[in-house]
RODRENFI-853511 format. One record per residue: x, y, z of N, C-alpha, C, CB in turn; residue in three letters. Coordinates in nm, 3 decimals, padded with zeros to 5 digits. Glycine has a CB too. Layout:
// residues N
npx	npy	npz	capx	capy	capz	cpx	cpy	cpz	cbpx	cbpy	cbpz	aa
X	Y	Z	X	Y	Z	X	Y	Z	X	Y	Z	ALA
...
***
This chain:
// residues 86
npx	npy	npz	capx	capy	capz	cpx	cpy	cpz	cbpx	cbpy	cbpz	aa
-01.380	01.447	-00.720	-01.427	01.329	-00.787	-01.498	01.240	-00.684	-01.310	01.254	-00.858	UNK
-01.605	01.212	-00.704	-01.725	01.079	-00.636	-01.690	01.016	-00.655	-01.853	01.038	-00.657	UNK
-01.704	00.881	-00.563	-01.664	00.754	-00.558	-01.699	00.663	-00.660	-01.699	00.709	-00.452	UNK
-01.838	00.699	-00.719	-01.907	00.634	-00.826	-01.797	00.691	-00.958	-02.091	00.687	-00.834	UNK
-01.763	00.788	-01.001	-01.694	00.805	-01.081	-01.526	00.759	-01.080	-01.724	00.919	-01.092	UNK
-01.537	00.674	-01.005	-01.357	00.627	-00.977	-01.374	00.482	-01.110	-01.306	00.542	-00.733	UNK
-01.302	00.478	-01.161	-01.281	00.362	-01.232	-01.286	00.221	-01.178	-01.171	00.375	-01.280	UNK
-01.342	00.146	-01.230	-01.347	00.026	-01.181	-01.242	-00.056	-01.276	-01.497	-00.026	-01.176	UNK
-01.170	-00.170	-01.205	-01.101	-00.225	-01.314	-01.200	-00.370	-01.397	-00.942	-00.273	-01.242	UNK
-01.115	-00.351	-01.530	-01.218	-00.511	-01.577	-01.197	-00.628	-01.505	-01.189	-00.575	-01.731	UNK
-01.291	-00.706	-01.521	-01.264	-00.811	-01.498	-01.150	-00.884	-01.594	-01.379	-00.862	-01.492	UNK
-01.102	-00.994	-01.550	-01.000	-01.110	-01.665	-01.157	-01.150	-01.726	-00.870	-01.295	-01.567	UNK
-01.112	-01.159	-01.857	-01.133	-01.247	-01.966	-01.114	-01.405	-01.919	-01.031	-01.205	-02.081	UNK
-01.217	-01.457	-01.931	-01.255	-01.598	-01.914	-01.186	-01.681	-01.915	-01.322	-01.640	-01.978	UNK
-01.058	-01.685	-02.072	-01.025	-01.743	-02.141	-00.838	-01.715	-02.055	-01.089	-01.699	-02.297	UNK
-00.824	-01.619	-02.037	-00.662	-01.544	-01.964	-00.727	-01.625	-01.849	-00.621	-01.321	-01.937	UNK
-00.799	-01.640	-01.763	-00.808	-01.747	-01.637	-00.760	-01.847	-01.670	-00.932	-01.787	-01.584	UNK
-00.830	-01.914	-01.782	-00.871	-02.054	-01.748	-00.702	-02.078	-01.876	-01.095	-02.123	-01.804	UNK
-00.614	-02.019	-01.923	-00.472	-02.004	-01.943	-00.427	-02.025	-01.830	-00.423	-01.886	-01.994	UNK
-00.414	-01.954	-01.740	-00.349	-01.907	-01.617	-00.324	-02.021	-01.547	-00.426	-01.809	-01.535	UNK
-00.464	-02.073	-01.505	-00.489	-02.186	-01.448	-00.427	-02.338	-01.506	-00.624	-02.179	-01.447	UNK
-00.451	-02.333	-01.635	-00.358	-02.473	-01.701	-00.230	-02.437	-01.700	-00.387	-02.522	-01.863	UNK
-00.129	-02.322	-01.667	-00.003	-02.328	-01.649	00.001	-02.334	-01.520	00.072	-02.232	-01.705	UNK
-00.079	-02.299	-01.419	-00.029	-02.333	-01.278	00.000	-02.471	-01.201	-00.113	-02.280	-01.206	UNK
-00.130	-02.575	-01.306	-00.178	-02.679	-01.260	-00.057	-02.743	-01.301	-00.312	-02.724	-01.303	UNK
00.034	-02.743	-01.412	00.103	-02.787	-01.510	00.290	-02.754	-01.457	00.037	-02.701	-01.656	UNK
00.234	-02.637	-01.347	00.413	-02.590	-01.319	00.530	-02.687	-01.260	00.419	-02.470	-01.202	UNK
00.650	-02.692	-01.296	00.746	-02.787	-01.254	00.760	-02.774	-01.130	00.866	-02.782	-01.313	UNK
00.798	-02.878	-01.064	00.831	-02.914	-00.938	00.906	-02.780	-00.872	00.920	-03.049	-00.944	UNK
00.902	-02.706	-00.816	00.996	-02.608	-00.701	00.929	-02.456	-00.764	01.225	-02.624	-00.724	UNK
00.820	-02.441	-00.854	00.796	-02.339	-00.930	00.630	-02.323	-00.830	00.805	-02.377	-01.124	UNK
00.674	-02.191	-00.753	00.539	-02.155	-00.698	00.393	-02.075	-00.742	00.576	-02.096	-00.610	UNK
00.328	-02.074	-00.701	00.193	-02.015	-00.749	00.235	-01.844	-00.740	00.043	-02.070	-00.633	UNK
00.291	-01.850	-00.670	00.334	-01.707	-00.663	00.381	-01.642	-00.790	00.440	-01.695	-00.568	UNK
00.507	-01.749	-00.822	00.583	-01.705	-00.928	00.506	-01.685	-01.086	00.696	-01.809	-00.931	UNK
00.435	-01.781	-01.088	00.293	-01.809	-01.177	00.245	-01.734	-01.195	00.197	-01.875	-01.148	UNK
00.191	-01.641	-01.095	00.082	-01.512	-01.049	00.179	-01.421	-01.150	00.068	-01.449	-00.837	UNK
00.260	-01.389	-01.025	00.368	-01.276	-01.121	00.396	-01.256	-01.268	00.499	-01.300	-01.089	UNK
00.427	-01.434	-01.320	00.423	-01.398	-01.461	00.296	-01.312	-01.543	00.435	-01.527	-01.522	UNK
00.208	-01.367	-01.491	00.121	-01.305	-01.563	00.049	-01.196	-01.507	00.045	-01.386	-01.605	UNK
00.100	-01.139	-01.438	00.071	-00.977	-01.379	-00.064	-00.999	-01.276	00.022	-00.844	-01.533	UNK
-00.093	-01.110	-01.219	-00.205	-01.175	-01.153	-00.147	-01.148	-00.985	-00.226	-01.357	-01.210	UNK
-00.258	-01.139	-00.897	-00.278	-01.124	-00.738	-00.241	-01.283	-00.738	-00.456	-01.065	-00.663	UNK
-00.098	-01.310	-00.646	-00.115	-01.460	-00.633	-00.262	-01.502	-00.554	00.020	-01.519	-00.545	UNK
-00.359	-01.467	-00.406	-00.444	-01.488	-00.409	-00.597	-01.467	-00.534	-00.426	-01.451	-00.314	UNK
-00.543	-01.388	-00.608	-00.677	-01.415	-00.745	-00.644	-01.498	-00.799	-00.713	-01.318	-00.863	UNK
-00.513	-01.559	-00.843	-00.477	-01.679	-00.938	-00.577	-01.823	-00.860	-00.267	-01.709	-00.933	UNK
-00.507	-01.808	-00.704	-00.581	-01.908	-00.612	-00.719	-01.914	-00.611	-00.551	-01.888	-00.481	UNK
-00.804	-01.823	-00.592	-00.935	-01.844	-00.626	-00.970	-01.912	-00.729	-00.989	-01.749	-00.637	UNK
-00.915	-01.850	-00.873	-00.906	-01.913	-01.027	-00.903	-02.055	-01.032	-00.776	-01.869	-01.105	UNK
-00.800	-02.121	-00.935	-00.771	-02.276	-00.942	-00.881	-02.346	-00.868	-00.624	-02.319	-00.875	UNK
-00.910	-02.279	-00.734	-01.025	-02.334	-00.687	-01.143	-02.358	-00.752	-01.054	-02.276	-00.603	UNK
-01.214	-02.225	-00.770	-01.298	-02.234	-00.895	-01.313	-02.338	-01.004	-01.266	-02.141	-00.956	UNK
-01.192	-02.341	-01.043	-01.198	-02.415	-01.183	-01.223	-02.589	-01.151	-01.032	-02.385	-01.274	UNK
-01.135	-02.583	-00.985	-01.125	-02.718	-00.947	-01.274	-02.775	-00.904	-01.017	-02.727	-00.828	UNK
-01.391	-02.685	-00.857	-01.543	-02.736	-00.860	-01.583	-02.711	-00.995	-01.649	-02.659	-00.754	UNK
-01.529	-02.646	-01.103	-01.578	-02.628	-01.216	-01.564	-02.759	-01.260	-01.521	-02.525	-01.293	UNK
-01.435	-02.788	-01.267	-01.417	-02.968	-01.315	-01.469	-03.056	-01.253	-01.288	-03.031	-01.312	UNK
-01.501	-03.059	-01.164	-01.564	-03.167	-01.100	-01.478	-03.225	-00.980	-01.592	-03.273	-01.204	UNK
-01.313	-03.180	-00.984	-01.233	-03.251	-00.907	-01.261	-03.182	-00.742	-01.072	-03.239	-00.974	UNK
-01.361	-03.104	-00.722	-01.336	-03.046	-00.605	-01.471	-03.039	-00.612	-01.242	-02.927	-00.581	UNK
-01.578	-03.101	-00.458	-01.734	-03.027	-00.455	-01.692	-02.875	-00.377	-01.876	-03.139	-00.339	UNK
-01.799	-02.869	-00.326	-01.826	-02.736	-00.270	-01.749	-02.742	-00.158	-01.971	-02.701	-00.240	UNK
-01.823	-02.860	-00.082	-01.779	-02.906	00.060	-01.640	-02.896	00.066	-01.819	-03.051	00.098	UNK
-01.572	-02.966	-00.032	-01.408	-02.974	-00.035	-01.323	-02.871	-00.026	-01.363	-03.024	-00.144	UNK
-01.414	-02.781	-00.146	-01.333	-02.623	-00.171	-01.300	-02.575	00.005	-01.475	-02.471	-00.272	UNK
-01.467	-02.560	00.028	-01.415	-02.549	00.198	-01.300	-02.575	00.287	-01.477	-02.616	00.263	UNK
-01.275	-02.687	00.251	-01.167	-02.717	00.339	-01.026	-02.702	00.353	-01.172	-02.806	00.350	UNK
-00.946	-02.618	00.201	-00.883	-02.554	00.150	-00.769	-02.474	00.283	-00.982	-02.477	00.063	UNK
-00.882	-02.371	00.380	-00.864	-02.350	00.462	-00.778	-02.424	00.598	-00.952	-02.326	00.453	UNK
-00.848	-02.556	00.618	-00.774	-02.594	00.685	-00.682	-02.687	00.726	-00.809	-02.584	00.719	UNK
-00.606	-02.722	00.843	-00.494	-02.804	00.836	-00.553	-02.952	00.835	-00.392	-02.773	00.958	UNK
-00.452	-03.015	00.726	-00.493	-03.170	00.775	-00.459	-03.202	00.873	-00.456	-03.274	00.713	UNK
-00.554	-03.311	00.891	-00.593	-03.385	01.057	-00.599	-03.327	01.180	-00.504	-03.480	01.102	UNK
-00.647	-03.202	01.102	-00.725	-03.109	01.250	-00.865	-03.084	01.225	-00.658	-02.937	01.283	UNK
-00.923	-03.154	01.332	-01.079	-03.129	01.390	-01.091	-02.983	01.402	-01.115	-03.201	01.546	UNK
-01.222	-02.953	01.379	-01.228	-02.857	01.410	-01.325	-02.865	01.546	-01.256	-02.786	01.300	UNK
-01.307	-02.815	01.659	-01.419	-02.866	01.794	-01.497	-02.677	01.792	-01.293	-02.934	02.016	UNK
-01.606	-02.724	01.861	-01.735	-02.604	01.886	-01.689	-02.578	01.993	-01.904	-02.636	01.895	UNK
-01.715	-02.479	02.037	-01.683	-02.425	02.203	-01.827	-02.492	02.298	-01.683	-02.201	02.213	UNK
-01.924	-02.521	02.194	-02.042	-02.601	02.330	-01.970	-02.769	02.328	-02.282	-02.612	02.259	UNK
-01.901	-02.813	02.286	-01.871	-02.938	02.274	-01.843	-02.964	02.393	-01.781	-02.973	02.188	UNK
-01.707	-02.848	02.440	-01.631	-02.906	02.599	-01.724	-02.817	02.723	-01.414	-02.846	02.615	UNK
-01.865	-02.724	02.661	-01.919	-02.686	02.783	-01.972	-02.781	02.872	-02.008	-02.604	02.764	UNK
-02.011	-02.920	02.869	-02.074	-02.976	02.955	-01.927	-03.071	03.006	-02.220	-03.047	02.893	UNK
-01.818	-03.081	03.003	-01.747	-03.123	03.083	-01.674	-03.052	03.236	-01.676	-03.157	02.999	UNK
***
């Protein structure tokens, strides 16, 4: 069997996201994204994308912001030419 003939899986349905996503946003206090994921047979990182997404979809997150997702608050991030001229 060729690689082209391997099955691809579907995508989620639009509508099973954007579910997914209003129970995550919505979960009680000590109830993780993880656990969320699991219920609904979801990659806890695909659920996470889902929320991000949805969060520039709404407006509550630009682009720029999504970015920053990544990293720790109140850490700079410094260039390595910053400290070359010291």
């Amino acid at each position: 069997m060729a690689w082209k003939d391997a099955a691809m899986p579907k995508p989620y349905p639009q509508e099973f996201r954007e579910d997914v996503v209003r129970v995550a946003r919505g979960r009680e206090p000590g109830v993780t994204i993880d656990q969320v994921a699991a219920d609904f047979g979801v990659h806890p990182m695909t659920l996470s994308k889902w929320m991000r997404r949805a969060d520039v979809d709404d407006g509550t997150k630009t682009r720029a912001e999504q970015h920053e997702y990544g990293r720790e608050p109140g850490v700079e991030e410094t260039s390595s030419a910053a400290g070359a001229g010291e």
